[in-house]
C-alpha positions in Angstrom: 117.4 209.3 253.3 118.8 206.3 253.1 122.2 205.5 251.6 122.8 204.2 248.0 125.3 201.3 248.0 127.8 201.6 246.0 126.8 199.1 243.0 123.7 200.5 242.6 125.1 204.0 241.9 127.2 203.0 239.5 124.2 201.5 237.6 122.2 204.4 237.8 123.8 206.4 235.3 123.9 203.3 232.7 120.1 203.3 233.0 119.0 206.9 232.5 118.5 205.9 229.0 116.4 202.8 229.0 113.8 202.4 227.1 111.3 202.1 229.9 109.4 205.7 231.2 109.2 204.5 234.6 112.9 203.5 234.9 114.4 206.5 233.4 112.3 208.4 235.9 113.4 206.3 238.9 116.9 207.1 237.9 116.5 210.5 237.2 114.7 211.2 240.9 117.6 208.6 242.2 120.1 210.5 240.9 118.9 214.3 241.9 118.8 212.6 245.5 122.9 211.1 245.4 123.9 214.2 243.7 126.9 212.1 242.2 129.2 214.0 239.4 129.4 210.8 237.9 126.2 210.8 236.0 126.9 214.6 234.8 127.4 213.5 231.4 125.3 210.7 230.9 122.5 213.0 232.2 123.4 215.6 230.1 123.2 213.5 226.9 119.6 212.4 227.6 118.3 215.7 229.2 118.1 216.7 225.5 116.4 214.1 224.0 114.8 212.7 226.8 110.4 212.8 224.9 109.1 212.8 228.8 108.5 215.8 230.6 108.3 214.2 233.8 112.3 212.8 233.2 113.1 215.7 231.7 112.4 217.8 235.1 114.5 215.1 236.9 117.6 215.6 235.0 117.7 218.9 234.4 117.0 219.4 238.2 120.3 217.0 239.0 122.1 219.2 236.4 121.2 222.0 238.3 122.2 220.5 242.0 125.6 219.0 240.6 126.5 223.0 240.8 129.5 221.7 238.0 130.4 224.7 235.2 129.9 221.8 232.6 126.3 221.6 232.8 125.7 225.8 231.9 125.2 225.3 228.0 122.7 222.2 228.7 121.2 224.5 231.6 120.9 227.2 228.9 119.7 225.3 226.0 116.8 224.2 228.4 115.6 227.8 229.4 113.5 226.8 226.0 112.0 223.8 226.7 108.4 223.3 226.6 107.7 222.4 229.3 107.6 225.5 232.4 108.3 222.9 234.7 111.6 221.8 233.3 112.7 225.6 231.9 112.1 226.6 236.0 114.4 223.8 237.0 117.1 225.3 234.3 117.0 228.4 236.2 117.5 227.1 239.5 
């Protein structure tokens, strides 16, 4: 994998939001790859109201690899999401 410079990761996390589906789901799958603590809490806020499933496995998947104690009530809150895929990566 290549690296992320700098200015770029420090975008990511500002865009995990946007309104576009494609672009939070670019960010979410560039963000499980960095593994940067840094986007723990903006991932965290949009892991719960995130509407796509497909983003919605992203983050909670980075929540998961970011191993941080912070992220266990979000991990637990999303053991009952509807979608399998996304209460498997909240086991992890």
């Amino acid at each position: 994998a290549r690296a992320v410079p700098a200015a770029v990761r420090s975008l990511l996390p500002s865009l995990v939001d946007d309104p576009s589906v494609d672009v939070r789901l670019g960010v979410a799958r560039a963000l499980l790859q960095i593994n940067d603590r840094a986007a723990l809490e903006p991932v965290a806020r949009q892991v719960v109201v995130e509407p796509d499933a497909r983003v919605r496995v992203e983050l909670t998947n980075t929540l998961g690899r970011l191993r941080d104690p912070r992220t266990a009530p979000v991990l637990v809150d999303l053991l009952d999401d509807r979608s399998p895929e996304v209460v498997a990566g909240a086991c992890d």
